[in-house]
C-alpha positions as CSV (number, residue, x, y, z in Angstrom):
1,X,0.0,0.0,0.0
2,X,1.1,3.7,-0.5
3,X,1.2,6.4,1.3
4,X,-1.8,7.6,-0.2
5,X,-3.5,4.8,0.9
6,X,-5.5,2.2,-0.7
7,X,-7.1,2.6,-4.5
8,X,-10.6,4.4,-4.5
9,X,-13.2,2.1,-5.5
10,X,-15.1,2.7,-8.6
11,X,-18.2,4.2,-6.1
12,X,-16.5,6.0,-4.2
13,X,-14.7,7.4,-7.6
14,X,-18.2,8.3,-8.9
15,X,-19.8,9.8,-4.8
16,X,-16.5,12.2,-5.4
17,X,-17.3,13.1,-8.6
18,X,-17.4,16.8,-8.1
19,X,-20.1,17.8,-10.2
20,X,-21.1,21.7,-10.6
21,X,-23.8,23.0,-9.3
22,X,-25.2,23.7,-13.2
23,X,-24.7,20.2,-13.8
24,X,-26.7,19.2,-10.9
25,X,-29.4,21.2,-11.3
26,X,-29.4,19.9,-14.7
27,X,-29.7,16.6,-13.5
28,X,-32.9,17.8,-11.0
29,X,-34.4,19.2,-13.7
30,X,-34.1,15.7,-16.0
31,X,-35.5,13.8,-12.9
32,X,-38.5,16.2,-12.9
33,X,-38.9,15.7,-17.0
34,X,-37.6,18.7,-18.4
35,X,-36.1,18.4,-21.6
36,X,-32.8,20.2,-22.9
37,X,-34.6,23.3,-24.5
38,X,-36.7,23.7,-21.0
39,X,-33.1,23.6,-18.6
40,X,-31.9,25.9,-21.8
41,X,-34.9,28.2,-21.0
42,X,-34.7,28.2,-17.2
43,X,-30.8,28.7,-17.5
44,X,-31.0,31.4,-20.3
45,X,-28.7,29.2,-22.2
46,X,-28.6,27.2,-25.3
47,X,-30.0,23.5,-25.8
48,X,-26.7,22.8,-26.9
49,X,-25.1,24.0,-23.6
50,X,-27.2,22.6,-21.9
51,X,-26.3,19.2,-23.4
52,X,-22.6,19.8,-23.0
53,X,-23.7,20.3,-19.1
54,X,-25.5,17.2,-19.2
55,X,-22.9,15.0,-20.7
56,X,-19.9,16.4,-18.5
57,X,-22.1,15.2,-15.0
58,X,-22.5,12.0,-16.9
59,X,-19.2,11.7,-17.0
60,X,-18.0,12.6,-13.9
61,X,-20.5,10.2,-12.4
62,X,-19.7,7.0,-14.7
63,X,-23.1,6.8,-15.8
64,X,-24.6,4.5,-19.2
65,X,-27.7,7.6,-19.3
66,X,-29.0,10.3,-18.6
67,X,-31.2,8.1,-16.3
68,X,-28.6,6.5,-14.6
69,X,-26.9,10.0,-13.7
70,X,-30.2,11.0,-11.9
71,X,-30.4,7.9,-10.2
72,X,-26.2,7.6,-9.4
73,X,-26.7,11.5,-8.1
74,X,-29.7,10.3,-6.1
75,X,-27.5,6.9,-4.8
76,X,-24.5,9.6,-3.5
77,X,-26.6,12.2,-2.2
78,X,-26.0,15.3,-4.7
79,X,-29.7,15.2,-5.4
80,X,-32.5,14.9,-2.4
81,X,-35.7,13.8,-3.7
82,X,-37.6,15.9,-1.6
83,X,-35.9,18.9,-3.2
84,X,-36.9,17.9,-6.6
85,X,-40.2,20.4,-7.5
């Protein structure tokens, strides 16, 4: 072992995943059923920013979806479910 200690695991990789606050409300407002041009419309920015947003929290989190971010940001506690409107 190192002296930085063991290897992160793959979940504890994605719970650190550092995500910005854009790309978690993004992520709020997918679980809730907007669509890109909606977020684009509540952010004042483009669908294709939006996107971009969307994609870089998929990322960070490891996820297969855009579904499978909400539920991995759910899973680690960057989204509350009861702060979802």
């Amino acid at each position: 072992m190192s002296a930085q200690g063991p290897p992160k695991s793959n979940l504890e990789e994605r719970s650190n995943s550092n995500l910005s606050p854009s790309e978690i409300r993004c992520l709020a407002l997918i679980a809730i059923g907007y669509s890109e041009v909606e977020i684009g419309q509540e952010f004042g920015r483009s669908a294709n920013t939006i996107s971009i947003l969307i994609h870089s929290a998929m990322e960070k989190l490891h996820a297969k979806s855009r579904s499978h971010a909400v539920m991995l940001s759910l899973k680690f506690g960057l989204l509350n479910i009861d702060d979802l409107r």
